[in-house]
N, CA, C and O of each residue as an XYZ file, in Angstrom:
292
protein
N       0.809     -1.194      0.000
C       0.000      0.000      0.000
C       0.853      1.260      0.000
O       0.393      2.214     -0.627
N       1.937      1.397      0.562
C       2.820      2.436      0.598
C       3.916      2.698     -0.820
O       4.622      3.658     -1.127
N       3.649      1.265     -1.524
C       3.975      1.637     -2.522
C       3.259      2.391     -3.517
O       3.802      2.593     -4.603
N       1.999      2.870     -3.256
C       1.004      3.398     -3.914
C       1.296      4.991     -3.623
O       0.835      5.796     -4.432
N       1.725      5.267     -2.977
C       1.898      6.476     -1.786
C       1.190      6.875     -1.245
O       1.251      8.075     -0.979
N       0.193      6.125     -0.814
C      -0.540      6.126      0.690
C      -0.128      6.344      1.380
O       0.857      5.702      1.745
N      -0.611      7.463      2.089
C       0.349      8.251      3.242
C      -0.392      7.759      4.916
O      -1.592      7.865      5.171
N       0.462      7.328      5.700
C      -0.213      7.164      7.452
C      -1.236      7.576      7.257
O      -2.234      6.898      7.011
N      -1.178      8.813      7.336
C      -2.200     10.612      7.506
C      -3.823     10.070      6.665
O      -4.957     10.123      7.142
N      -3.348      9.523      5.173
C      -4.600      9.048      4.513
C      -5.304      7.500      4.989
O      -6.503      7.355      4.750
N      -4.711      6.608      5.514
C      -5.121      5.733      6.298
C      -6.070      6.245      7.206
O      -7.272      6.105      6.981
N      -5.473      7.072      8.638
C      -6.166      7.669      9.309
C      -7.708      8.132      9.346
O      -8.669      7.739     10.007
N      -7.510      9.398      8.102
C      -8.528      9.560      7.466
C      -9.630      8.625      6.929
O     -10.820      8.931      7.010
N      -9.230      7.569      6.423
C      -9.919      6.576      5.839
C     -10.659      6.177      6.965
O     -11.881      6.086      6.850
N      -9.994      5.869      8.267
C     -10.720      5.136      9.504
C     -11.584      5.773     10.319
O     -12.322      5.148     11.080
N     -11.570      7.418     10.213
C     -12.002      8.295     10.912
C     -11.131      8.646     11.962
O     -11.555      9.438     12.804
N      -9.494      8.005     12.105
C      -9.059      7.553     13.642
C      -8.612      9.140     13.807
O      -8.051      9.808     12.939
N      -8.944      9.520     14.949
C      -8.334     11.293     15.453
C      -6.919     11.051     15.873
O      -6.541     10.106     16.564
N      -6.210     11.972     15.399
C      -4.831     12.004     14.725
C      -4.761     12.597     16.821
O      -4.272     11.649     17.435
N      -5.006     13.433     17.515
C      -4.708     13.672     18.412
C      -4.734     12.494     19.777
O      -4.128     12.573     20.845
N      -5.727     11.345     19.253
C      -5.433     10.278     20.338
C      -4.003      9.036     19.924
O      -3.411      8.397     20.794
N      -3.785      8.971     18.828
C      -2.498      9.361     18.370
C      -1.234      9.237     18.866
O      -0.387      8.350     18.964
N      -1.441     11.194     19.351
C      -0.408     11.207     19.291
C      -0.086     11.337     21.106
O       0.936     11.762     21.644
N      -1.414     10.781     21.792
C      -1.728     10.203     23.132
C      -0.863      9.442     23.467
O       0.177      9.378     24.123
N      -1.916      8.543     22.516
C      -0.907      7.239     22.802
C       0.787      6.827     22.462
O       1.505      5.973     22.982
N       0.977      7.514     21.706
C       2.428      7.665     21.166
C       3.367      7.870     22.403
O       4.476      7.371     22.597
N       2.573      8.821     23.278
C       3.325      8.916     24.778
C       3.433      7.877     25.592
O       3.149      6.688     25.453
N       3.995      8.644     26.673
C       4.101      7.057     27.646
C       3.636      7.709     29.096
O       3.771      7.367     30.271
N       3.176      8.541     28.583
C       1.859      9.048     29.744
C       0.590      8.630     29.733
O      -0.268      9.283     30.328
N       0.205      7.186     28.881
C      -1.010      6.559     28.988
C      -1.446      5.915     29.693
O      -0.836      4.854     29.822
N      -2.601      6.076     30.498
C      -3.132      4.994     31.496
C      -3.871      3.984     30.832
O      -4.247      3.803     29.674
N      -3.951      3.484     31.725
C      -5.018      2.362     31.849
C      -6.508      3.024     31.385
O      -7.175      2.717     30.397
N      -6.747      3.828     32.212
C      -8.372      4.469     32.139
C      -7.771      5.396     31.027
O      -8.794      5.644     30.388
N      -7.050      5.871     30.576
C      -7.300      6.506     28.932
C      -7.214      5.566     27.887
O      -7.628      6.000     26.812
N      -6.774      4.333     27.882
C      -7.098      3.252     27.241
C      -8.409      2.510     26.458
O      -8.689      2.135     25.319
N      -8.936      2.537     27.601
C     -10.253      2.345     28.119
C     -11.771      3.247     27.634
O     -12.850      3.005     27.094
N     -11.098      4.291     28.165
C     -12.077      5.699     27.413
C     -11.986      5.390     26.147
O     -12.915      4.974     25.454
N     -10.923      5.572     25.819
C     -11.062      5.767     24.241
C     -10.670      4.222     23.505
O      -9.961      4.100     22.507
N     -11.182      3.339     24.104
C     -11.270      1.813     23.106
C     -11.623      1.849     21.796
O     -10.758      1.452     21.015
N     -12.353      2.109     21.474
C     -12.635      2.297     19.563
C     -11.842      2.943     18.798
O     -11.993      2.954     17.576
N     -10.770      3.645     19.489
C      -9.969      4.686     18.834
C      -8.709      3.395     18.715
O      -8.168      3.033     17.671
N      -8.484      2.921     19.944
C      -7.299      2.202     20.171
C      -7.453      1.066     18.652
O      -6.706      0.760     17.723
N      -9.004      0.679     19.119
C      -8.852     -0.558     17.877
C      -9.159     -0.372     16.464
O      -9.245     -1.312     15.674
N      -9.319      0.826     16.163
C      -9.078      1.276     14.814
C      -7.721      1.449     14.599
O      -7.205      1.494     13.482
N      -6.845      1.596     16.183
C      -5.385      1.449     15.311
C      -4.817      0.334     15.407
O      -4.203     -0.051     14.411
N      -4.827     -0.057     15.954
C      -4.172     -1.498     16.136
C      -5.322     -2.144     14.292
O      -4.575     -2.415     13.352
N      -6.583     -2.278     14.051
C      -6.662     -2.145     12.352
C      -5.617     -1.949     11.998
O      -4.786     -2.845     11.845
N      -5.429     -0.853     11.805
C      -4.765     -0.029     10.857
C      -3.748     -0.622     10.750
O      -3.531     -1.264      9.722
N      -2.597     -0.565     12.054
C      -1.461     -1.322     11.576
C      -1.299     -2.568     11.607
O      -0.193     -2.995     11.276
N      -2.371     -3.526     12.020
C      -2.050     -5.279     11.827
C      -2.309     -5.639     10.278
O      -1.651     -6.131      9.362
N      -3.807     -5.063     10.493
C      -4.584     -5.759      8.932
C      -4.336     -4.835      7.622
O      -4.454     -5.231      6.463
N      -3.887     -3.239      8.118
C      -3.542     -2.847      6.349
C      -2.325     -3.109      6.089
O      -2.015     -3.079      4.898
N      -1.272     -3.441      7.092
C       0.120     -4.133      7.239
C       1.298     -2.759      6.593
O       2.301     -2.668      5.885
N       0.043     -1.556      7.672
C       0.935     -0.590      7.417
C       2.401     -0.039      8.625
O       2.124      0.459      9.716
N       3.273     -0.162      8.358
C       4.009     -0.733      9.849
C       4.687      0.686     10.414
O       5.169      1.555      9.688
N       4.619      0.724     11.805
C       5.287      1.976     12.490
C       4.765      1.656     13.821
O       5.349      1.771     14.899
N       3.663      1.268     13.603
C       3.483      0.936     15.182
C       3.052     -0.441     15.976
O       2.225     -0.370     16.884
N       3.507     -1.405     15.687
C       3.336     -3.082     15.869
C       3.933     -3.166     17.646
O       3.348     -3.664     18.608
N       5.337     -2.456     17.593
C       6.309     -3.017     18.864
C       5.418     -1.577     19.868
O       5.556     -1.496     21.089
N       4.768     -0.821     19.257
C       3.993      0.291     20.311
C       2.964     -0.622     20.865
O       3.059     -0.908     22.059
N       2.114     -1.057     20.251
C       1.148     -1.978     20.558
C       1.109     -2.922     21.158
O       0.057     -3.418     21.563
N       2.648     -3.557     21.422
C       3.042     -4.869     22.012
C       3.536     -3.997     23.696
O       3.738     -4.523     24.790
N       3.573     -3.178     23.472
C       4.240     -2.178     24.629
C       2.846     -1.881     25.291
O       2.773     -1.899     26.520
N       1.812     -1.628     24.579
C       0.281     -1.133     25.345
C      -0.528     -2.004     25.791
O      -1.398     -1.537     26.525
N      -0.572     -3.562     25.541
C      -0.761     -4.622     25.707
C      -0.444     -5.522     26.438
O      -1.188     -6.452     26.748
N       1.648     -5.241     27.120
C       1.817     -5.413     28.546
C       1.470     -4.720     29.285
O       1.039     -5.128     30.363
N       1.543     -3.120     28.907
C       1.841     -2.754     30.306
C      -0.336     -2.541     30.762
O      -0.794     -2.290     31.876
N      -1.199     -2.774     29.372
C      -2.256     -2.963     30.054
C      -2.711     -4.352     30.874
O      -3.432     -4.321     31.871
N      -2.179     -5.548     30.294
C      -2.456     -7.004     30.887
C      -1.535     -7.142     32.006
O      -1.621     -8.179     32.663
N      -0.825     -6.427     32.274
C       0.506     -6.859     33.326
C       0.273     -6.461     34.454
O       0.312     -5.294     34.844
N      -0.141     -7.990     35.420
C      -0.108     -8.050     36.969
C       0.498     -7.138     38.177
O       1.688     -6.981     38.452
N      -0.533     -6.632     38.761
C       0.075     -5.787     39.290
C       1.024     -6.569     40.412
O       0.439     -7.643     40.552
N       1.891     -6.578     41.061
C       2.560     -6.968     42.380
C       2.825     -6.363     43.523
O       3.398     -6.973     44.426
């Protein structure tokens, strides 16, 4: 798809996904309960980058996925 020059930005667009939760999550100031709030946002991206196999954010996702499933002690 990127060989087409499909840009991130037009993906986005395509999904409706708001470019500002984003660039939320991009931080590492995300909780748990902003996770949560905004679930439909999260799984339009995690879409985006599994199934259009557009890649930049796979190892972010694997990062939001421990530190949301991971036991507290």
């Amino acid at each position: 798809m990127k060989a087409h020059g499909i840009t991130r930005e037009a993906y986005q667009n395509v999904l409706g996904l708001e470019s500002s939760t984003v660039a939320e999550y991009n931080s590492k100031a995300v909780t748990r309960e902003h996770i949560f709030l905004h679930g439909p946002q999260y799984a339009k991206y995690l879409y985006f980058d599994k199934y259009l196999e557009y890649e930049g954010s796979s190892s972010d996702l694997r990062k939001w996925a421990l530190r949301l499933f991971k036991v507290n002690e």
